[in-house]
C-alpha positions as CSV (number, residue, x, y, z in Angstrom):
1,X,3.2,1.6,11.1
2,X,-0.1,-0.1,11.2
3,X,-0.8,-3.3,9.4
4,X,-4.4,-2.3,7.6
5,X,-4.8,-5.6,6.1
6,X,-3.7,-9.0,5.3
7,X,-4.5,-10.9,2.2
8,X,-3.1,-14.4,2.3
9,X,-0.1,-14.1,4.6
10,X,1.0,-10.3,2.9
11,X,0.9,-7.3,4.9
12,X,-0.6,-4.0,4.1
13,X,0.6,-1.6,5.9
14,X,0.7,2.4,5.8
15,X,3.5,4.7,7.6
16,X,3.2,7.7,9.1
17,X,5.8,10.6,8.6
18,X,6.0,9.2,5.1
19,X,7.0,11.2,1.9
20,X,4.8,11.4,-1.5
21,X,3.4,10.1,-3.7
22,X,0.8,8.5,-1.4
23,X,1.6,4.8,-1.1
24,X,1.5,1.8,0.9
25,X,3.4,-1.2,1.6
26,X,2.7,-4.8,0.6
27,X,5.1,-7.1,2.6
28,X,5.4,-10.7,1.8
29,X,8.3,-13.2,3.2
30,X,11.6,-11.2,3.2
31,X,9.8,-9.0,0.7
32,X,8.9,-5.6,0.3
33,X,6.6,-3.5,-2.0
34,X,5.6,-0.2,-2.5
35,X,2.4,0.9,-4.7
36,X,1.4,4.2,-5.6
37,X,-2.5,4.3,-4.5
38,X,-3.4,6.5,-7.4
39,X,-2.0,4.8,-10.1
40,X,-1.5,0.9,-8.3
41,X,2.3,1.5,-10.0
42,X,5.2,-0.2,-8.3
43,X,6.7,2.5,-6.9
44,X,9.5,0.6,-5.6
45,X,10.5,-2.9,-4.4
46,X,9.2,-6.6,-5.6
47,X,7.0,-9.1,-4.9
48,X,6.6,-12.4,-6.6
49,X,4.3,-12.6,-9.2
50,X,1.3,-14.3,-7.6
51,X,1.2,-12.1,-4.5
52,X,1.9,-8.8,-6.6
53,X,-1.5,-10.0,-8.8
54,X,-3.2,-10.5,-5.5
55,X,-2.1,-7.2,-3.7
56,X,-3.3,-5.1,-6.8
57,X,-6.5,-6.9,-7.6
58,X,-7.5,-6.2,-4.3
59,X,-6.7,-2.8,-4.5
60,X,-8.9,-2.3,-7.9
61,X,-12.0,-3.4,-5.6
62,X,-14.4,-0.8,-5.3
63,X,-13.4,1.4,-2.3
64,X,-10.2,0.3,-1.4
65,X,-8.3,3.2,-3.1
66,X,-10.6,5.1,-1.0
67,X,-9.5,3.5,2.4
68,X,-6.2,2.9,1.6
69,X,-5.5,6.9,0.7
70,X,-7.9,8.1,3.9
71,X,-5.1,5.8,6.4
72,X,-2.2,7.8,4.4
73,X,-3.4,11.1,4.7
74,X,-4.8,10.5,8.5
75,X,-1.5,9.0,9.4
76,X,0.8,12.0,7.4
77,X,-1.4,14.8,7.8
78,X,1.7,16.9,8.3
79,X,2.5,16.2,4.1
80,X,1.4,19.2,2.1
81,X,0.2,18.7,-1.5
């Protein structure tokens, strides 16, 4: 369970032997978030509202959707779509 990146003191990290939809985690304090890369949805968990609006304007940048669903898929490359 790699961290991938760290935006002011929250986690991102991505798991291997996950399940779909491709996600990651954003963890922050006692924490924990889940976001759909496609869609940036919440697909489970909370973060408070400042680090939830950092964690998903990061992931709008250009690119990031890219890198962030490359370390799913080469961490769970056991998940068929």
């Amino acid at each position: 369970m790699p961290t991938i990146h760290i935006i002011n003191s929250i986690k991102i990290d991505v798991y291997a032997r996950e399940h779909m939809p491709p996600h990651f985690h954003a963890l922050y304090a006692e924490h924990e978030m889940l976001v759909e890369i496609a869609t940036l949805a919440t697909y489970a968990g909370w973060l408070p509202p400042k680090q939830h609006r950092l964690i998903i304007q990061w992931a709008q940048m250009p690119g990031i959707k890219d890198f962030l669903l490359d370390n799913f898929k080469s961490l769970n490359s056991n998940i068929r779509k």
